[in-house]
C-alpha positions as CSV (number, residue, x, y, z in Angstrom):
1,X,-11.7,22.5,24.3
2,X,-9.2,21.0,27.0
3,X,-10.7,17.4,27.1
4,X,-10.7,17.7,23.2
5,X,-7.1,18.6,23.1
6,X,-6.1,15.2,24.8
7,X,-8.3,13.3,23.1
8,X,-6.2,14.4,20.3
9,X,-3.0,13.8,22.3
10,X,-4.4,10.4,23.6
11,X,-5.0,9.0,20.2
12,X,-1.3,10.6,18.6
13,X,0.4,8.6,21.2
14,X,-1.6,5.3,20.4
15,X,-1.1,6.3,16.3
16,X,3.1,6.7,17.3
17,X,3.3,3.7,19.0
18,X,1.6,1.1,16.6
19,X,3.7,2.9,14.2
20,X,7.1,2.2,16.0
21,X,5.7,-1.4,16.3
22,X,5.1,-1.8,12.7
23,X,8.6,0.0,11.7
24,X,10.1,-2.1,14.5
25,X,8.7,-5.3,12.9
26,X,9.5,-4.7,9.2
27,X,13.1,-3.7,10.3
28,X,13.4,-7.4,11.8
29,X,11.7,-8.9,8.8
30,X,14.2,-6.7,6.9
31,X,17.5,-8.2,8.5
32,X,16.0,-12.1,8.9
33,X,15.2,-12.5,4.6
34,X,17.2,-15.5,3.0
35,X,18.4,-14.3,-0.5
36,X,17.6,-17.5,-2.0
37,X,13.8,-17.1,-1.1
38,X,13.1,-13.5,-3.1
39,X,10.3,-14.1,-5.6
40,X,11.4,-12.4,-8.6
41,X,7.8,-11.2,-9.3
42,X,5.9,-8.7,-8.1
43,X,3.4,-10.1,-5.3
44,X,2.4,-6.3,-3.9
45,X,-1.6,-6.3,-5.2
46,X,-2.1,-3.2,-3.2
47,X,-4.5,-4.4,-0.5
48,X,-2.2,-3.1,2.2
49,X,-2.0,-0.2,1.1
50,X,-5.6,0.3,0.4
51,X,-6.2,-1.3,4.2
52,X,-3.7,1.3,5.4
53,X,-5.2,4.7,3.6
54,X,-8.7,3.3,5.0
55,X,-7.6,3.2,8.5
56,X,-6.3,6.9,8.4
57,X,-9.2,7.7,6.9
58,X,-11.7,6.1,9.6
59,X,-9.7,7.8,11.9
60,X,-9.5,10.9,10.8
61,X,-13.5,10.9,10.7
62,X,-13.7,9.6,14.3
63,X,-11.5,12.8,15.2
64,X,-13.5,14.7,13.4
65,X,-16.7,13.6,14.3
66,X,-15.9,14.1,18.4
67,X,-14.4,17.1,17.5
68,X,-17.8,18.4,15.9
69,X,-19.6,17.2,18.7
């Protein structure tokens, strides 16, 4: 049950630092946009978001699978 607990640790620490990276980049893309270069249209089609809810998704299997196991 030990070793199972930090494989649970092990992969929160790897989930909270890509997502300090990914906060860390959008906040610099955030501060670096021209005004003059905002489409006025929508360009969000949704395939990031899809790509993100299937990541959490895989891994929430994989923890779930070893955790079976």
């Amino acid at each position: 049950m030990a070793s199972s607990m930090r494989v649970v640790f092990f992969l929160g620490l790897i989930y909270a630092a890509l997502i300090s990276v990914v906060v860390a980049s959008e906040e610099a893309a955030t501060l670096s946009i021209d005004v003059g270069k905002i489409p006025t249209t929508n360009t969000n089609d949704g395939t990031a978001i899809d790509q993100a809810v299937g990541y959490l998704l895989m891994l929430l299997a994989l923890v779930l699978t070893y955790l079976i196991h």
